[in-house]
C-alpha positions in Angstrom: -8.0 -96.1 95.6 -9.1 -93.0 93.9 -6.1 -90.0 92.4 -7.4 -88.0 95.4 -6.6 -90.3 97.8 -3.1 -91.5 96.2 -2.2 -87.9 96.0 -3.2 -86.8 99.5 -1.5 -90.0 100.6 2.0 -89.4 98.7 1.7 -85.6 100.0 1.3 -87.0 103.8 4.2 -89.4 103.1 6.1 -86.3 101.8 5.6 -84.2 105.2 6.4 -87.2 107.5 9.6 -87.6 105.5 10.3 -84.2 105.7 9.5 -84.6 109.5 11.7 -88.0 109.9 14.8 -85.6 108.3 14.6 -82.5 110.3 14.6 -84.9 113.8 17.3 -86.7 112.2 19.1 -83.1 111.6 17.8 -82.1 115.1 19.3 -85.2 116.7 22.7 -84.7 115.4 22.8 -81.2 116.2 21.6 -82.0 119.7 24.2 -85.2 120.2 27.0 -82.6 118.8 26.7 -80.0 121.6 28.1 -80.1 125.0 26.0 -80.6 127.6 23.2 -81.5 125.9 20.0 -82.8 127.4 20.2 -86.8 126.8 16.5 -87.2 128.0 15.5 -84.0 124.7 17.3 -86.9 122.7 15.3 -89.8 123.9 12.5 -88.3 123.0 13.3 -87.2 120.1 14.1 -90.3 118.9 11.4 -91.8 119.8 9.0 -89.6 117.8 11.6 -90.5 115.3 10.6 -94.0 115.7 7.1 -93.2 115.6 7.0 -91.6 112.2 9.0 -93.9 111.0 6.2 -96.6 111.6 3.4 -94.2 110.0 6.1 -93.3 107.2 6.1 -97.6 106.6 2.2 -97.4 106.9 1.5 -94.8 104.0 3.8 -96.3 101.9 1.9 -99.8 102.5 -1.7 -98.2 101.9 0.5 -96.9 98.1 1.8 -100.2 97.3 -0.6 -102.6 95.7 -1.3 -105.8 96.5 0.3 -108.4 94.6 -1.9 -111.8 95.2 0.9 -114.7 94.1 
C-alpha cells in the first residue's frame, strides 16, 4: 500500500467515525424526546450498524498482515 492510499484510507476512516458519533449523538437526542418517532430510530441505527461494518473494514485494509 502506497502513503496515498494509507492516508486517503485513515482520512475515510476519520469521516465514518465522525459519522458513527453524530448518529450516536442523533440517537440519544432522538430516544430523549417525547414522542419521538421509534421507526427515525430504527433506521438510524441501522445506518449506525452499517458504518460500523465499513468503519471495521478500513481499519482491516490499515492493519497489516501478520503471517504466524
Amino acid at each position: 500500500m502506497t502513503d496515498e492510499e494509507e492516508r486517503e484510507l485513515r482520512e475515510q476512516l476519520a469521516r465514518l467515525q465522525q459519522e458513527h458519533r453524530d448518529l450516536d449523538a442523533a440517537i440519544s437526542a432522538l430516544q430523549g424526546a417525547p414522542g419521538s418517532d421509534l421507526i427515525q430510530i430504527q433506521r438510524l441505527k441501522k445506518r449506525k450498524l452499517v458504518l460500523r461494518d465499513k468503519i471495521r473494514a478500513v481499519e482491516d485494509q490499515l492493519t497489516p498482515d501478520i503471517i504466524a
